[in-house]
N, CA, C and O atoms as a GROMACS GRO file, in nm:
protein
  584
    1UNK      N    1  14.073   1.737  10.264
    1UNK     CA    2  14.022   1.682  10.388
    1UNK      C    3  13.996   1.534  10.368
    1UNK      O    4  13.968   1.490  10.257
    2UNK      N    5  14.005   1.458  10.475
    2UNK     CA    6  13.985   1.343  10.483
    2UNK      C    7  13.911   1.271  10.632
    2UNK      O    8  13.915   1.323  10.744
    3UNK      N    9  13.863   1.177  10.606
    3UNK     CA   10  13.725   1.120  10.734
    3UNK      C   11  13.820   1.049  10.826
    3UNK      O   12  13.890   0.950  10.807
    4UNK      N   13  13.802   1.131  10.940
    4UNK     CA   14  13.858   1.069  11.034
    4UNK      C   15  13.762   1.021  11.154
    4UNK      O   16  13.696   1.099  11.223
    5UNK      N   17  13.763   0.904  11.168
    5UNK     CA   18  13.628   0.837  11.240
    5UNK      C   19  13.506   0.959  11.272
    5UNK      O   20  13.461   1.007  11.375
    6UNK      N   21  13.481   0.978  11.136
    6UNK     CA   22  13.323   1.059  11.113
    6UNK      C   23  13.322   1.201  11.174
    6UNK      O   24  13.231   1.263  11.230
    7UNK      N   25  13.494   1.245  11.136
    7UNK     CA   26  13.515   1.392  11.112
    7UNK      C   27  13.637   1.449  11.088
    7UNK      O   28  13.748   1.419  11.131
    8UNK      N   29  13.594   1.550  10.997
    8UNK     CA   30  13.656   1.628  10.881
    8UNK      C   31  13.835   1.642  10.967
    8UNK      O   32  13.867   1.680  11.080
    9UNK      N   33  13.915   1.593  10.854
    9UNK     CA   34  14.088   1.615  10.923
    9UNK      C   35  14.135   1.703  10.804
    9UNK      O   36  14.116   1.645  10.697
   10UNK      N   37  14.189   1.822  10.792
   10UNK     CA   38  14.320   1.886  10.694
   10UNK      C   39  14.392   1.795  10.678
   10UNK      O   40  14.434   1.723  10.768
   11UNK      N   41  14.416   1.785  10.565
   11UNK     CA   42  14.547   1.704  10.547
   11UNK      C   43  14.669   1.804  10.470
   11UNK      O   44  14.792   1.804  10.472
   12UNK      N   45  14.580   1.875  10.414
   12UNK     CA   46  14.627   2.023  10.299
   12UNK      C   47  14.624   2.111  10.309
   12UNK      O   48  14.574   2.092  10.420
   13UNK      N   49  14.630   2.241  10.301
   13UNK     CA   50  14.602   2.359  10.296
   13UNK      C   51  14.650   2.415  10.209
   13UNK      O   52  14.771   2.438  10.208
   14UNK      N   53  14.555   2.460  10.094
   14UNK     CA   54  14.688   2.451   9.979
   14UNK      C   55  14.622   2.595   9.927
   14UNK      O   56  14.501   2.586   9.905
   15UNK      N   57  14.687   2.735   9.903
   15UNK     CA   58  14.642   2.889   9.908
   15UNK      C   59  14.712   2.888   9.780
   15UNK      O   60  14.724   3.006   9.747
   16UNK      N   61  14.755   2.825   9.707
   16UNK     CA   62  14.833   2.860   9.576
   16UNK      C   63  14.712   2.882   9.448
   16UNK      O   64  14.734   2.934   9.338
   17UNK      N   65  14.606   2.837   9.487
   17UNK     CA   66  14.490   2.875   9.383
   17UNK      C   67  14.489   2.798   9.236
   17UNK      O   68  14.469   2.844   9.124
   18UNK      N   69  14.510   2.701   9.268
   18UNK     CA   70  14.531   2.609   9.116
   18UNK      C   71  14.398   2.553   9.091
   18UNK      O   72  14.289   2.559   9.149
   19UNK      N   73  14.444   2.496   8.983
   19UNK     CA   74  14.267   2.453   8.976
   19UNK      C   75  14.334   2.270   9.080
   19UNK      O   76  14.441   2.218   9.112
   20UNK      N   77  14.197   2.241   9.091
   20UNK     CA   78  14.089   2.283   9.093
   20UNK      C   79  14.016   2.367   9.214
   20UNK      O   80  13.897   2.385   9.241
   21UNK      N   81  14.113   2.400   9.261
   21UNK     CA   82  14.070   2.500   9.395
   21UNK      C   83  13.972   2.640   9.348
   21UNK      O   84  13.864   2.678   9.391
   22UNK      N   85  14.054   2.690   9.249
   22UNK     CA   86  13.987   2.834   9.182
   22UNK      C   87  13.879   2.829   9.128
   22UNK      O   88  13.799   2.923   9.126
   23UNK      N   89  13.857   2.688   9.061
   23UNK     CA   90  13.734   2.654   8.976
   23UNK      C   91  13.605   2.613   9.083
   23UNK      O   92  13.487   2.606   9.047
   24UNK      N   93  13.652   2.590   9.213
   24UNK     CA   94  13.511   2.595   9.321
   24UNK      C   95  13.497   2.710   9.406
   24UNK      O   96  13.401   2.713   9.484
   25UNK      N   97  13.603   2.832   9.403
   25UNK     CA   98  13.581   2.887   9.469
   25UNK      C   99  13.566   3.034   9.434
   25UNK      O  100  13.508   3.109   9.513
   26UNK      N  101  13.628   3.089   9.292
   26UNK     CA  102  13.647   3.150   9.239
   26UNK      C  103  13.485   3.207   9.198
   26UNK      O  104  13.465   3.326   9.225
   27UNK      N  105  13.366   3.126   9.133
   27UNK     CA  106  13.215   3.148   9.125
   27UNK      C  107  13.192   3.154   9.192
   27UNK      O  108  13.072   3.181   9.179
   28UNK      N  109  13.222   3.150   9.328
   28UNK     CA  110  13.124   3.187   9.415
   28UNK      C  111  13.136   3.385   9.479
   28UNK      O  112  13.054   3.450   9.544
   29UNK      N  113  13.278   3.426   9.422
   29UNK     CA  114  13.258   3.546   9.478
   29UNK      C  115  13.210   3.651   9.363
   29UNK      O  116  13.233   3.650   9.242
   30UNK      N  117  13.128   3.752   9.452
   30UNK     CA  118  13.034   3.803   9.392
   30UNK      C  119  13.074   3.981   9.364
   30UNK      O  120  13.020   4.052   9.280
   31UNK      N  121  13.192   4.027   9.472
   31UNK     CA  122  13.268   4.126   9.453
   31UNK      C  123  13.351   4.123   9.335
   31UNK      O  124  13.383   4.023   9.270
   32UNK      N  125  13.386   4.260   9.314
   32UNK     CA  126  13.459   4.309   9.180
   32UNK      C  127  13.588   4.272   9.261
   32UNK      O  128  13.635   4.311   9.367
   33UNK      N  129  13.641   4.143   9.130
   33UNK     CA  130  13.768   4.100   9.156
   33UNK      C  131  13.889   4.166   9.102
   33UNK      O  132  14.006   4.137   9.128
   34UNK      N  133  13.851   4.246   9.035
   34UNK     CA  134  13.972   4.374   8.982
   34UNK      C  135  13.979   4.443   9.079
   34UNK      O  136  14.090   4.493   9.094
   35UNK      N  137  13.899   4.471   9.160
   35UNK     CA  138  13.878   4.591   9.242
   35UNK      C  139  13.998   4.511   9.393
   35UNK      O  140  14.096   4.567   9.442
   36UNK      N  141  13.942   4.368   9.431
   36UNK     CA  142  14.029   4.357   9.531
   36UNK      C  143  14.136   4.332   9.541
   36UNK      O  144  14.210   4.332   9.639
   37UNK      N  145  14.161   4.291   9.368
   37UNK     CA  146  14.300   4.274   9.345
   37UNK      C  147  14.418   4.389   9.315
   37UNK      O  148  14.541   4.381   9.308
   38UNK      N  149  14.302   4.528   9.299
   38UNK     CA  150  14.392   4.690   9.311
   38UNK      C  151  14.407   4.701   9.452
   38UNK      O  152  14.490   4.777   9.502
   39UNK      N  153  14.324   4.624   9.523
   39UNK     CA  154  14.373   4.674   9.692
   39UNK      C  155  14.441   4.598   9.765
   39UNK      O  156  14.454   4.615   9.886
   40UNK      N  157  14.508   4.477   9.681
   40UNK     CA  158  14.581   4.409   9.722
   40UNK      C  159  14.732   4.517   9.684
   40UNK      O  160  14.815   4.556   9.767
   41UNK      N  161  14.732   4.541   9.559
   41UNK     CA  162  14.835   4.580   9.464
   41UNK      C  163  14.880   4.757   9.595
   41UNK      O  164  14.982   4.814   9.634
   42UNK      N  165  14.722   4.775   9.614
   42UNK     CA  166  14.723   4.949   9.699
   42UNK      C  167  14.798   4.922   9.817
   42UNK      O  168  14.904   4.978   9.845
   43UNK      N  169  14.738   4.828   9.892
   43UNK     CA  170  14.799   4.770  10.032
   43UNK      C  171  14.637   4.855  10.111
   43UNK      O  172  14.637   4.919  10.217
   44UNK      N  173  14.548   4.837  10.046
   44UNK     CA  174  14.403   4.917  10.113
   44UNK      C  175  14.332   4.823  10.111
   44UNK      O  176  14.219   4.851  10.150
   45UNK      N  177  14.358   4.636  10.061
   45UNK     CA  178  14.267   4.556  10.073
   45UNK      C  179  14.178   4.588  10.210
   45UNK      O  180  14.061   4.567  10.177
   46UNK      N  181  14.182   4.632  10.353
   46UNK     CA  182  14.118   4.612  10.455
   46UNK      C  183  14.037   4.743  10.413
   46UNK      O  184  13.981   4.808  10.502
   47UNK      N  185  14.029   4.780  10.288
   47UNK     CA  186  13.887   4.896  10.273
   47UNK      C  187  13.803   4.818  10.172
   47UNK      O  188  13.684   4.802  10.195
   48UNK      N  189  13.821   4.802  10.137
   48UNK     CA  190  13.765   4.657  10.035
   48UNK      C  191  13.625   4.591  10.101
   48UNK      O  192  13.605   4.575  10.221
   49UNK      N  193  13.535   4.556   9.989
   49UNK     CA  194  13.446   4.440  10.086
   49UNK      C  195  13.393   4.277   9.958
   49UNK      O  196  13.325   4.260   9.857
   50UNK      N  197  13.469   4.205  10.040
   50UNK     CA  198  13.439   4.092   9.996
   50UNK      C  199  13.316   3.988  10.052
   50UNK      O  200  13.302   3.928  10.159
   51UNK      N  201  13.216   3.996   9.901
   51UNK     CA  202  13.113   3.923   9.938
   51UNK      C  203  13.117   3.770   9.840
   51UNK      O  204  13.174   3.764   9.731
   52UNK      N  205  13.062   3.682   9.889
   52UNK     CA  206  13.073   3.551   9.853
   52UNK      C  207  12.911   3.508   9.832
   52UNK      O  208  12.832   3.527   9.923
   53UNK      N  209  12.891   3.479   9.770
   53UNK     CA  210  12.753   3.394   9.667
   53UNK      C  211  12.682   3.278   9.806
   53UNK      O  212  12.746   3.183   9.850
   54UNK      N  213  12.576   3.306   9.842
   54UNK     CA  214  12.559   3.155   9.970
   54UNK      C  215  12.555   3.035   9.916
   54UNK      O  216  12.587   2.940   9.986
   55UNK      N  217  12.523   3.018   9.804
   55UNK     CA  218  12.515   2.860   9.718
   55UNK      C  219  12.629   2.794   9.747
   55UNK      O  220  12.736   2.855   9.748
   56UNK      N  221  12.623   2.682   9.770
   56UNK     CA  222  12.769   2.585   9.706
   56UNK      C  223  12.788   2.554   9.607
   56UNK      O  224  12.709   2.552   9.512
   57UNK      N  225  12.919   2.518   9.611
   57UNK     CA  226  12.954   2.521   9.454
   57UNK      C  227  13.057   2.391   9.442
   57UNK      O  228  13.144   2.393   9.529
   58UNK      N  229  13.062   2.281   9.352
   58UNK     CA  230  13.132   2.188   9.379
   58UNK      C  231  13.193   2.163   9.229
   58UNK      O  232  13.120   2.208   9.140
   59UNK      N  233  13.300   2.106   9.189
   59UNK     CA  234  13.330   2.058   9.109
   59UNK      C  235  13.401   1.918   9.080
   59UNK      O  236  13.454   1.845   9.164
   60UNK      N  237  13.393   1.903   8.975
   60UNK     CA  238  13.450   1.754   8.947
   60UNK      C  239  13.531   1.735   8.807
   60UNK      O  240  13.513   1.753   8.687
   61UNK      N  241  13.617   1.694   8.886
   61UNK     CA  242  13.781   1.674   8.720
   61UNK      C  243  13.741   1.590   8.637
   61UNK      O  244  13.712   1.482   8.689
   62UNK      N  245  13.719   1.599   8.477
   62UNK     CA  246  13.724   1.463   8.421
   62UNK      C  247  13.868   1.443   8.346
   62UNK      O  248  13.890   1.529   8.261
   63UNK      N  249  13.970   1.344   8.363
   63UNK     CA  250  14.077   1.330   8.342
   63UNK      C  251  14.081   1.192   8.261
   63UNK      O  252  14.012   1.094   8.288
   64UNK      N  253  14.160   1.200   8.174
   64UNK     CA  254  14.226   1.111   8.115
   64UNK      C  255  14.227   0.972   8.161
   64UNK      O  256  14.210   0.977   8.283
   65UNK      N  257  14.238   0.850   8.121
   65UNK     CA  258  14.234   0.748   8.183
   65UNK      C  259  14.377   0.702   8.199
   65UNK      O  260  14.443   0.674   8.098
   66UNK      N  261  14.444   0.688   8.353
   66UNK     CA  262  14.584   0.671   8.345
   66UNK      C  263  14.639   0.813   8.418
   66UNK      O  264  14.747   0.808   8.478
   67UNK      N  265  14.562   0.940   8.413
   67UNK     CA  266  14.629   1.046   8.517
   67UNK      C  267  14.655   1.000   8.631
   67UNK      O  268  14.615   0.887   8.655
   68UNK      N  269  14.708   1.052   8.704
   68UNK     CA  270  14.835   1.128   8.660
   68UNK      C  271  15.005   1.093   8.611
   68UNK      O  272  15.109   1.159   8.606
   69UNK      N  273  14.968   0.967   8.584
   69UNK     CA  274  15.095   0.878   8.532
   69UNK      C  275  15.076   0.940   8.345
   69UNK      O  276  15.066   1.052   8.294
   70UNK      N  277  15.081   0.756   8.276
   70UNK     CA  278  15.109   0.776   8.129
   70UNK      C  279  14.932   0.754   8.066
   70UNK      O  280  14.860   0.654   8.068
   71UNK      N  281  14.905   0.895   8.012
   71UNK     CA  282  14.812   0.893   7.925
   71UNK      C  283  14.743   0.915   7.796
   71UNK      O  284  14.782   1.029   7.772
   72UNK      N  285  14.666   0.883   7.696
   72UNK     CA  286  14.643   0.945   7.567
   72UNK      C  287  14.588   1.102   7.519
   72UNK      O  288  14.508   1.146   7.601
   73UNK      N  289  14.609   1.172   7.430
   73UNK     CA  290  14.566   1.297   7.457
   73UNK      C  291  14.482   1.272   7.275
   73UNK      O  292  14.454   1.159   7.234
   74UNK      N  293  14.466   1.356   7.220
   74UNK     CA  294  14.386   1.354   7.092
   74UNK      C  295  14.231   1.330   7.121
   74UNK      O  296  14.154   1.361   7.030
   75UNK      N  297  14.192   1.290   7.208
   75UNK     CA  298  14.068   1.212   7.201
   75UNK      C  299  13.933   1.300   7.186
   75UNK      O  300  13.883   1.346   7.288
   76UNK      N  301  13.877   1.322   7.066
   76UNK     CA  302  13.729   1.436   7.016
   76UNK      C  303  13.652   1.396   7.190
   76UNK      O  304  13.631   1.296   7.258
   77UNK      N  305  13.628   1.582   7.202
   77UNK     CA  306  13.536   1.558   7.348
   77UNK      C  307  13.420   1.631   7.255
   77UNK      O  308  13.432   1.706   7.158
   78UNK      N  309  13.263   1.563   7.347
   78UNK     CA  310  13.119   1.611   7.273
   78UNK      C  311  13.032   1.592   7.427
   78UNK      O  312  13.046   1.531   7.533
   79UNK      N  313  12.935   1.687   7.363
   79UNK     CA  314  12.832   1.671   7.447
   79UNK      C  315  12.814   1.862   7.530
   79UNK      O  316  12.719   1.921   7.584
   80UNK      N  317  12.908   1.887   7.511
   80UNK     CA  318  12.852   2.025   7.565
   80UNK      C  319  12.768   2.089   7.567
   80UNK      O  320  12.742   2.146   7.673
   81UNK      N  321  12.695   2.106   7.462
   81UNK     CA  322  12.528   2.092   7.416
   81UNK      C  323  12.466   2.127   7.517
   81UNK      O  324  12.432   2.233   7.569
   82UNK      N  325  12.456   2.019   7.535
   82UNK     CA  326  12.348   1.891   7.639
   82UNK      C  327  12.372   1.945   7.791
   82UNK      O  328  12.286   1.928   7.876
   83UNK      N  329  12.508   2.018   7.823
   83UNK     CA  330  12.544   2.093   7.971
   83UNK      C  331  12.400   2.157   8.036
   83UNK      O  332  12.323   2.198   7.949
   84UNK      N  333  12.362   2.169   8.149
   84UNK     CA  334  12.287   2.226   8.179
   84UNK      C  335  12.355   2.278   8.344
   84UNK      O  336  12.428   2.216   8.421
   85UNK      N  337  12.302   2.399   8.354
   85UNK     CA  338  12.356   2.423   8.508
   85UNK      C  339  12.488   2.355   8.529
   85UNK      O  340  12.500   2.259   8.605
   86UNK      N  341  12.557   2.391   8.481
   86UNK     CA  342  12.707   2.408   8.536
   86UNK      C  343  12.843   2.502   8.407
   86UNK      O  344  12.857   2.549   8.294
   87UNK      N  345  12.889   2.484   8.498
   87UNK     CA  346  13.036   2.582   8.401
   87UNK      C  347  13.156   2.501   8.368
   87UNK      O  348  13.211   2.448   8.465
   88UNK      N  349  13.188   2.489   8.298
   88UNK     CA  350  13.246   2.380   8.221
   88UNK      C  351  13.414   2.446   8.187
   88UNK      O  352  13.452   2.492   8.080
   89UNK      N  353  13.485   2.434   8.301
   89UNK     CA  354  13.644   2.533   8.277
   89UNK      C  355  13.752   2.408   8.165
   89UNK      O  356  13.739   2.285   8.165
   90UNK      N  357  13.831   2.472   8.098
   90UNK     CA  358  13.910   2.409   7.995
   90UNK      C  359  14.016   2.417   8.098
   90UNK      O  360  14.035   2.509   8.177
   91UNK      N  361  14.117   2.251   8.077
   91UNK     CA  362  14.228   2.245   8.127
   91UNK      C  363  14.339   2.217   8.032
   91UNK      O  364  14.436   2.287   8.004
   92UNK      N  365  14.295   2.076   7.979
   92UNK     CA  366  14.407   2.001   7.908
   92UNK      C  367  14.304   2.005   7.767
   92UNK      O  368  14.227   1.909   7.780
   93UNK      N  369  14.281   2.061   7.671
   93UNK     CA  370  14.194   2.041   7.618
   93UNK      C  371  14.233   2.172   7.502
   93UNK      O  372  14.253   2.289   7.533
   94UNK      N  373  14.237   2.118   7.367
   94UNK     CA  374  14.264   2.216   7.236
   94UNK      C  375  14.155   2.172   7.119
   94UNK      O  376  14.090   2.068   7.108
   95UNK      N  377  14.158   2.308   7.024
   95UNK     CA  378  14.063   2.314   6.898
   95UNK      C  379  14.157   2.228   6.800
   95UNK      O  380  14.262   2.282   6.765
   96UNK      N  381  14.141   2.157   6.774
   96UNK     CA  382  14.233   2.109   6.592
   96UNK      C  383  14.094   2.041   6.515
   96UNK      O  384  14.003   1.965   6.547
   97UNK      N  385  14.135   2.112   6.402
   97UNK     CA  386  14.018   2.122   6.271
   97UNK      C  387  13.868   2.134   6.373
   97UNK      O  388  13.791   2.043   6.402
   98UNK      N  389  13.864   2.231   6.398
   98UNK     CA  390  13.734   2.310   6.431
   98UNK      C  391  13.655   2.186   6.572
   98UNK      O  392  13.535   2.198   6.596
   99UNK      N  393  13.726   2.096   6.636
   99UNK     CA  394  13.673   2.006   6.709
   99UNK      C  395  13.768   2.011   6.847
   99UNK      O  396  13.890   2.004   6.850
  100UNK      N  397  13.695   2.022   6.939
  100UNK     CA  398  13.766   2.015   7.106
  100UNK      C  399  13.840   1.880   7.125
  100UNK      O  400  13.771   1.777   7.133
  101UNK      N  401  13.926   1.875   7.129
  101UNK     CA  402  14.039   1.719   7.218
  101UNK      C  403  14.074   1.773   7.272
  101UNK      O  404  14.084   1.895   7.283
  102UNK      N  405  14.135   1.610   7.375
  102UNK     CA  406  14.194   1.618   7.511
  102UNK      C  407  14.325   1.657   7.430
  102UNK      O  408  14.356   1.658   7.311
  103UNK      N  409  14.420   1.707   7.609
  103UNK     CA  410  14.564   1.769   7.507
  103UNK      C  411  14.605   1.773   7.682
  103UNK      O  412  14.672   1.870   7.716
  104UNK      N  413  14.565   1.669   7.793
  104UNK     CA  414  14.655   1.693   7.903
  104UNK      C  415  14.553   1.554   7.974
  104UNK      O  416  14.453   1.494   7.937
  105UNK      N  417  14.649   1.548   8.098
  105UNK     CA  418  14.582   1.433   8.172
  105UNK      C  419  14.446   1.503   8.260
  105UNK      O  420  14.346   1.432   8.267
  106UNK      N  421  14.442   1.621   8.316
  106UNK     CA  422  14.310   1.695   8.366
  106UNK      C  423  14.246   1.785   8.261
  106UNK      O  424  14.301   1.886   8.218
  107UNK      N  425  14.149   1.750   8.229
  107UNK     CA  426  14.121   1.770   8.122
  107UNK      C  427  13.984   1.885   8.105
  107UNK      O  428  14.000   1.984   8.034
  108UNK      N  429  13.913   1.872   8.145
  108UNK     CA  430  13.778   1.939   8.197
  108UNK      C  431  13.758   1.944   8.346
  108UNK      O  432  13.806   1.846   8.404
  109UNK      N  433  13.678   2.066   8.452
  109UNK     CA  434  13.659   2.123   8.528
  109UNK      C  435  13.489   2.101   8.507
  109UNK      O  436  13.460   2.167   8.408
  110UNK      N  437  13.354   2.027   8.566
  110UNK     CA  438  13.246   2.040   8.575
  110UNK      C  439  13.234   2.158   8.683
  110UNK      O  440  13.331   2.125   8.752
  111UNK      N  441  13.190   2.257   8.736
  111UNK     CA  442  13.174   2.343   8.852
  111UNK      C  443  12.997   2.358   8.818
  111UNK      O  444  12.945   2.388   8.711
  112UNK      N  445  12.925   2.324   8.958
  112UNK     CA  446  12.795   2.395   9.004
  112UNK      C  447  12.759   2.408   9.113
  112UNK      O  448  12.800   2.344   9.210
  113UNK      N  449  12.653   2.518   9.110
  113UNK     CA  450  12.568   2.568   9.224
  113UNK      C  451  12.458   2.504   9.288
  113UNK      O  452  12.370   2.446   9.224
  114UNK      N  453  12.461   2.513   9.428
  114UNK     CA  454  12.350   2.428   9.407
  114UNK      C  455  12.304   2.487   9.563
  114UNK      O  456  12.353   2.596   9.592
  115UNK      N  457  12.245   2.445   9.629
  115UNK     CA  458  12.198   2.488   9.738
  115UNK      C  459  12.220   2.443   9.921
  115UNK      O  460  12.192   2.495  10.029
  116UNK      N  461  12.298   2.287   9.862
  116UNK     CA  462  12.364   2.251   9.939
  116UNK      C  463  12.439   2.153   9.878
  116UNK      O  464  12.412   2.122   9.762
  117UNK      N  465  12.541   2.091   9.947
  117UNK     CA  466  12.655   1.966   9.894
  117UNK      C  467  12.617   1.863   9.809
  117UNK      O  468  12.667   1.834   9.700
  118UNK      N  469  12.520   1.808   9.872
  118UNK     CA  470  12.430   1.713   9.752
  118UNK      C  471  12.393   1.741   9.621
  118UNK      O  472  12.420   1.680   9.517
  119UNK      N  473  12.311   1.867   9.645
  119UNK     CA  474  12.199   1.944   9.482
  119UNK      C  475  12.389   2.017   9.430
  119UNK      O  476  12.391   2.042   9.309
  120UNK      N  477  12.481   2.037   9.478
  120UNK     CA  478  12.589   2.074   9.363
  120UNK      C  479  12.662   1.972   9.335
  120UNK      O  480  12.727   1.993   9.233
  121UNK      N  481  12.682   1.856   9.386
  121UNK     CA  482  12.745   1.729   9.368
  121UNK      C  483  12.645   1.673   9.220
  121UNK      O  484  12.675   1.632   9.108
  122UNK      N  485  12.522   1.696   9.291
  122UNK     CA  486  12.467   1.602   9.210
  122UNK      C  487  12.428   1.677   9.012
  122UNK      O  488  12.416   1.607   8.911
  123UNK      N  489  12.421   1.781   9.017
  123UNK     CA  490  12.472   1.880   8.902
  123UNK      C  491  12.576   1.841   8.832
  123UNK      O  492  12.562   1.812   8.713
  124UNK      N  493  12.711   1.833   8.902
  124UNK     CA  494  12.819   1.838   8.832
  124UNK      C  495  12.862   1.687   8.790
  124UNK      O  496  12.955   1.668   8.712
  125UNK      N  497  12.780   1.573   8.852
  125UNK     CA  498  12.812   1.445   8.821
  125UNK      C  499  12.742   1.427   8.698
  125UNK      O  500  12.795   1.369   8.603
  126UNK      N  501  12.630   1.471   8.695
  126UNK     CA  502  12.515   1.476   8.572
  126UNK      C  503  12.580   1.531   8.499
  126UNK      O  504  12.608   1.452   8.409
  127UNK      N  505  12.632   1.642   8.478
  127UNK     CA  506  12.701   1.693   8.346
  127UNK      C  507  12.840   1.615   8.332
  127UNK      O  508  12.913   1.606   8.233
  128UNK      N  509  12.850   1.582   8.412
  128UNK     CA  510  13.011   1.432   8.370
  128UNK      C  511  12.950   1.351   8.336
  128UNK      O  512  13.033   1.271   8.292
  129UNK      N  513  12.849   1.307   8.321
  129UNK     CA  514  12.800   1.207   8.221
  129UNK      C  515  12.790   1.276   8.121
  129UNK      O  516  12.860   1.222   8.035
  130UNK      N  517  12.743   1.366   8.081
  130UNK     CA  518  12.734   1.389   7.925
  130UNK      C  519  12.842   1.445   7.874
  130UNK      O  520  12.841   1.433   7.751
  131UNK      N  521  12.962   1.516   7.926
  131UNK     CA  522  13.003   1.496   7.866
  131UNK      C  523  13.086   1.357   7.789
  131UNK      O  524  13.108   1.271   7.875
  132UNK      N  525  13.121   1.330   7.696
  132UNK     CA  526  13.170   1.216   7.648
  132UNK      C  527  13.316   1.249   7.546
  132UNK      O  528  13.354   1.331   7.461
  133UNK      N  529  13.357   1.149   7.604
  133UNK     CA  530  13.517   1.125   7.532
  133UNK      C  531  13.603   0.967   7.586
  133UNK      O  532  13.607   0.908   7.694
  134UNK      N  533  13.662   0.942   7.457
  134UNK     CA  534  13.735   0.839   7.494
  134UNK      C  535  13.810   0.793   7.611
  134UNK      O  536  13.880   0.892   7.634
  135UNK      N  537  13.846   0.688   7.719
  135UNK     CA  538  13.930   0.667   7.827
  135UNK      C  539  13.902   0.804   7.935
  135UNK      O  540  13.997   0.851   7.998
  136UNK      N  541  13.755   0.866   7.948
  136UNK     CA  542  13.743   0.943   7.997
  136UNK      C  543  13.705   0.884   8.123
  136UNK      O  544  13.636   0.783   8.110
  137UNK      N  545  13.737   0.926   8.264
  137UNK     CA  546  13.750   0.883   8.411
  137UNK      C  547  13.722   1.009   8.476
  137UNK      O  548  13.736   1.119   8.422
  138UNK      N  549  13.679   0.986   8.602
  138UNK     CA  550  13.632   1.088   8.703
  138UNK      C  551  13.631   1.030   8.857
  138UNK      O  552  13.689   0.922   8.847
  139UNK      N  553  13.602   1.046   8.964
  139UNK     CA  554  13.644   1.043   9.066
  139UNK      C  555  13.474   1.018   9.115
  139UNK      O  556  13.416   1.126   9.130
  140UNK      N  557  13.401   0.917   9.136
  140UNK     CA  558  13.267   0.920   9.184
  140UNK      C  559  13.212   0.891   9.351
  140UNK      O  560  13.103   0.847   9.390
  141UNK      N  561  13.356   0.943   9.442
  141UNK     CA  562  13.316   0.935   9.566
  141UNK      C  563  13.346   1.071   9.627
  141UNK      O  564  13.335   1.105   9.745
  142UNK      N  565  13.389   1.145   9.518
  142UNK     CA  566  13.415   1.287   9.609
  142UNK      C  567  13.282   1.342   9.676
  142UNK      O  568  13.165   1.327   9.642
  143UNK      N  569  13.346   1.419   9.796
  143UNK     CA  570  13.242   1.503   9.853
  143UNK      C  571  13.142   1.382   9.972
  143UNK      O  572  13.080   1.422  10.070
  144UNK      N  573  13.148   1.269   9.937
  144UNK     CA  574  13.063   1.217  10.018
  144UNK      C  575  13.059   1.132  10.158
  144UNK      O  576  12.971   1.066  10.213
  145UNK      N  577  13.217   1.168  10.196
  145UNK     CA  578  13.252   1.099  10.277
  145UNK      C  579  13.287   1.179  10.423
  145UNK      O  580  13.336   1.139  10.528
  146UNK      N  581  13.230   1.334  10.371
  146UNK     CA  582  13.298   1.429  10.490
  146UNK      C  583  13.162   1.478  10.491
  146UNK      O  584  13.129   1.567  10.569
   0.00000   0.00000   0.00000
């Protein structure tokens, strides 16, 4: 979506479930997802009941510096520790000698709850600060313009 003189326009509609679509929307449902995915498989999904979490849930990419063009990968990521309230999904990102590096241009997934747009925005920006890694970049106007 995008601000169109001070309201919300589609520009996308995008049902393919990639991240980072899955990674904000995926926590929030609260039904057995095996279960709706046998009644997808049954063709009985409409016996099914899908419930969804009321919190919002927002996330934020931390990517490489230079995505989605030419970027560095190797770079030791730290700070996970220190995460508080949020879920932290792996994208571009591998173990070599017992230590997490980057290993793609999207690299980490911040996702949290919060109670409205702000209190989960403001969660998942806080844990993009801590985490830390080299030529690490993030996007610091999402969410605030719709």
């Amino acid at each position: 979506m995008i601000n169109v003189k001070n309201e919300p326009y589609v520009i996308e509609y995008n049902v393919r479930m990639g991240d980072p679509e899955t990674e904000v929307i995926m926590p929030r449902i609260k039904s057995d997802l095996m279960d709706l995915l046998e009644g997808v498989a049954n063709k009985n999904l409409n016996e099914k009941f899908l419930e969804f979490e009321k919190s919002v849930v927002s996330t934020v990419i931390l990517v490489s510096e230079g995505y989605p063009l030419s970027y560095e990968k190797g770079k030791e990521i730290k700070g996970f520790e220190n995460v508080k309230d949020s879920i932290i999904f792996h994208s571009g990102t591998k173990i070599e000698n017992g230590k997490i590096i980057s290993n793609g241009g999207r690299v980490l997934a911040i996702t949290s709850f919060g109670k409205d747009k702000n209190e989960a925005l403001k969660k998942s920006y806080k844990n993009s600060e801590i985490i830390k890694f080299e030529n690490k970049f993030y996007r610091k106007d999402i969410g605030f313009d719709i």
